[in-house]
C-alpha positions, -999 to 999 in steps of 0.1 A, spaced: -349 29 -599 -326 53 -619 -290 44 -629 -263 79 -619 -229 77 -637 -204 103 -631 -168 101 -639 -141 107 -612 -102 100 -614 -89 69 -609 -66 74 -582 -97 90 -563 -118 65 -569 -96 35 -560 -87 54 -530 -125 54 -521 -130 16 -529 -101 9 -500 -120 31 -473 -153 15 -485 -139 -20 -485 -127 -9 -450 -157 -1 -434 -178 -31 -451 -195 -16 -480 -190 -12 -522 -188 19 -536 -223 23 -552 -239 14 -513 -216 45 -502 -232 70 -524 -267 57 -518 -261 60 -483 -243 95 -491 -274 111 -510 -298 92 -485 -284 111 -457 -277 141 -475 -318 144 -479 -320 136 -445 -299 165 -431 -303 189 -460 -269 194 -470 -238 175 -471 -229 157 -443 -196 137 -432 -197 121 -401 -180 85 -411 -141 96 -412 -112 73 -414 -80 90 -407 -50 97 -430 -25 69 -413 -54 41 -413 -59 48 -451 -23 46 -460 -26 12 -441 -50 -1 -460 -39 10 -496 -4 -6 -487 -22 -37 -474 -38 -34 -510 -5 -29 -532 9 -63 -508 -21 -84 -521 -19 -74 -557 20 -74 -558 12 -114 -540 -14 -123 -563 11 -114 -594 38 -133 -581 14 -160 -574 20 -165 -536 -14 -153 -526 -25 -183 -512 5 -193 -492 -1 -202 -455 20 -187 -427 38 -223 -424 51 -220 -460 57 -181 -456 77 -186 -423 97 -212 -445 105 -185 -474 121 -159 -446 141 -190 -432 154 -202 -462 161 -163 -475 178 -157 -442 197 -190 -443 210 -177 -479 218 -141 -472 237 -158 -442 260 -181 -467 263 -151 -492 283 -129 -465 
């Protein structure tokens, strides 16, 4: 087996981890899969598509966990999250 290293901006590649993650695979199992079917066909192919809106879903679904995880309410249940709107409301409420 032979170990490929190429460098690639960040932003792209983090951008490529979401659609990965998305369709159930890591990033080094998408380029296998890439080259594999590339020898295959005999060119470059790109058949597997997610669209522009469903991406933009995902990396905001992304930024959402790691803004959670840094505030450290990641693990809250929807019980205790339905409490924090309540109680928020109830303030925002007394404030006006």
């Amino acid at each position: 087996m032979a170990l490929l290293q190429i460098r690639v901006d960040e932003e792209l590649k983090n951008k490529a981890n979401a659609i990965f993650s998305e369709l159930g695979i890591d990033l080094s199992t998408a380029v296998r899969m890439f080259l594999k079917k590339s020898v295959q066909e005999g060119g470059i192919p790109f058949d597997t598509k997610i669209n522009q809106s469903t991406l933009n879903a995902i990396l905001a679904v992304d930024k959402m966990r790691t803004i959670s995880e840094k505030n450290g309410n990641s693990e809250m249940s929807l019980e205790e999250i339905n409490e924090e709107i309540r109680l928020a409301r109830r303030e925002r409420k007394n404030r006006i």
